[in-house]
C-alpha positions as CSV (number, residue, x, y, z in Angstrom):
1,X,0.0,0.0,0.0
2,X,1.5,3.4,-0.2
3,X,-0.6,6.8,0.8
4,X,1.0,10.3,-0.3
5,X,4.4,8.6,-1.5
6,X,7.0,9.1,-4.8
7,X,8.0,5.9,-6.5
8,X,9.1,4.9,-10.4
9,X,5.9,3.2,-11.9
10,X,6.7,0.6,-14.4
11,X,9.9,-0.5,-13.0
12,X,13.3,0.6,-13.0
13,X,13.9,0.9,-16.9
14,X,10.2,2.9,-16.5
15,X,11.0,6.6,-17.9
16,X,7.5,7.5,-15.3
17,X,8.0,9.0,-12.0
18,X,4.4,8.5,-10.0
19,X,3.1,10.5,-6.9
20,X,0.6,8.4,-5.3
21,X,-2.1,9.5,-3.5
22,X,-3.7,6.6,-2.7
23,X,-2.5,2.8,-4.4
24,X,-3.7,-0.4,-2.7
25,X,-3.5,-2.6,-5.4
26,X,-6.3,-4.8,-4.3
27,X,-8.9,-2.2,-4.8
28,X,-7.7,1.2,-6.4
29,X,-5.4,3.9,-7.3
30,X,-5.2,7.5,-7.3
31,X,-1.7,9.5,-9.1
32,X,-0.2,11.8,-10.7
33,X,2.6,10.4,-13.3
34,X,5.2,12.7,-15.1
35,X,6.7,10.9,-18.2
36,X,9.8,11.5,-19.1
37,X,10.7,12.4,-22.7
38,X,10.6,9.4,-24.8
39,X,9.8,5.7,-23.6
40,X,11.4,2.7,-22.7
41,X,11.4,0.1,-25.8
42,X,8.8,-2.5,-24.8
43,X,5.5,-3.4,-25.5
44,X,3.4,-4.2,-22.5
45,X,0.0,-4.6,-20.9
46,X,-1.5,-3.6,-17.8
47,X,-2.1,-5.4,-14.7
48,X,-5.2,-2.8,-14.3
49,X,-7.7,-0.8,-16.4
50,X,-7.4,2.8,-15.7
51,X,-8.4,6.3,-16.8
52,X,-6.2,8.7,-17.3
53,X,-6.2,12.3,-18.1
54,X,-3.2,13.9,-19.7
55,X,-2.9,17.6,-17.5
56,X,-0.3,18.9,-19.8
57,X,2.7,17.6,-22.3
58,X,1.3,14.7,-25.2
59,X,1.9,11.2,-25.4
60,X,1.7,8.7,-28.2
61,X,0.3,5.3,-27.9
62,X,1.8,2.6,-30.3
63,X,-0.7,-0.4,-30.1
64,X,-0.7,-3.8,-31.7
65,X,-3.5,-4.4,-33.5
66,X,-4.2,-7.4,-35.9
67,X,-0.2,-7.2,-36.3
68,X,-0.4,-3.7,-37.9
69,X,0.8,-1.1,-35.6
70,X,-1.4,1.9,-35.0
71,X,-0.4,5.4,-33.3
72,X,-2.6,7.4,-31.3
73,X,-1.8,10.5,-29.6
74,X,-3.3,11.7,-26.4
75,X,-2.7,15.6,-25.0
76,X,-5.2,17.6,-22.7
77,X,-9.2,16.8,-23.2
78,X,-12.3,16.3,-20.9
79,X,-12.2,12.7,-22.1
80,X,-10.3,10.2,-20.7
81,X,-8.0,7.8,-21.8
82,X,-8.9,4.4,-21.3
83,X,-6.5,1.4,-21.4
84,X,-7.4,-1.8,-20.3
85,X,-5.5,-4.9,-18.9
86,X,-5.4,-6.4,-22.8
87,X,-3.9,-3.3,-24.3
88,X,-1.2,-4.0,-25.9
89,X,1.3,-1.1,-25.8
90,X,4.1,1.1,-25.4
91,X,3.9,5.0,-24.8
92,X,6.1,7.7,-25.7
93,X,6.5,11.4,-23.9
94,X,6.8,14.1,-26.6
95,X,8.7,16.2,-24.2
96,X,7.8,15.9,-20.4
97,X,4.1,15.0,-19.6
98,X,2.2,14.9,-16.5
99,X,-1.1,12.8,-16.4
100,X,-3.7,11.9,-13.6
101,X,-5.2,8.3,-13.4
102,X,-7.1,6.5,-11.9
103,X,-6.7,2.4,-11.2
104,X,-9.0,-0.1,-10.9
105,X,-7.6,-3.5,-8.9
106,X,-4.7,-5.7,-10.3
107,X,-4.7,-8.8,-11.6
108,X,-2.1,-11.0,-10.9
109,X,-0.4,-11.4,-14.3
110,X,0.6,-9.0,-17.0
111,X,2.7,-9.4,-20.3
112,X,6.0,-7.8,-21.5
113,X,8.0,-7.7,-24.9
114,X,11.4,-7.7,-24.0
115,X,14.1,-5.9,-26.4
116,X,15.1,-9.4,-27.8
117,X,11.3,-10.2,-29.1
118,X,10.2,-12.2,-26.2
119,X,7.5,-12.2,-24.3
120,X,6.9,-12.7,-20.5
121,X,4.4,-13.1,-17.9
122,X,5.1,-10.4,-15.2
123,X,3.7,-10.7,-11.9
124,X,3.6,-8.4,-8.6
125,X,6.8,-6.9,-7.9
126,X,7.9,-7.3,-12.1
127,X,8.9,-11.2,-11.4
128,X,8.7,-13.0,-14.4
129,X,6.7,-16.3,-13.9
């Protein structure tokens, strides 16, 4: 659990810092993450839906889809972004960005392309299963 605490989100090759107002894992979670300029080279998914809203700075999605990649970019709007545990994804910072979100409860399992084309089964703490 933390309450009111600064951590890396997405582990230590993560380019996103996270203040957490609120993250027990088993219900919720409230932040505020600030990505760095660019992104770290891997696909991924989520152990969480969320909604997020981007405050200031833009971000570009790169999604798998039907083994076609498709860009989407996301900057400040009433609308949230919604990503789901079975998004498949990587984001990029155009410059710094600072988004709030909003977490629903995690799963136990989550995937991750690593640099060399594999894919593994992450579990809490970024284990690989």
């Amino acid at each position: 659990m933390k309450l009111l605490a600064l951590s890396k989100d997405g582990g230590p090759l993560s380019k996103v810092h996270g203040f957490f107002l609120v993250e027990i894992k088993r219900l919720f979670s409230v932040a505020f993450l600030l990505f760095k300029d660019g992104s770290r080279e891997a696909y991924h998914s989520h152990a969480f839906h969320c909604l997020s809203w981007v405050l200031w700075g833009e971000l570009e999605e790169h999604r798998e889809i039907n083994g076609q990649e498709v860009v989407t970019t996301f900057r400040r709007a009433l609308c949230p972004i919604v990503t789901t545990r079975t998004n498949f994804h990587k984001v990029y910072s155009k410059g710094n960005t600072l988004v709030f979100t909003l977490r629903g409860p995690w799963v136990k399992y989550w995937l991750e392309r690593r640099e060399d084309g594999s894919t593994v089964t992450l579990t809490h703490g970024r284990e690989v299963v």
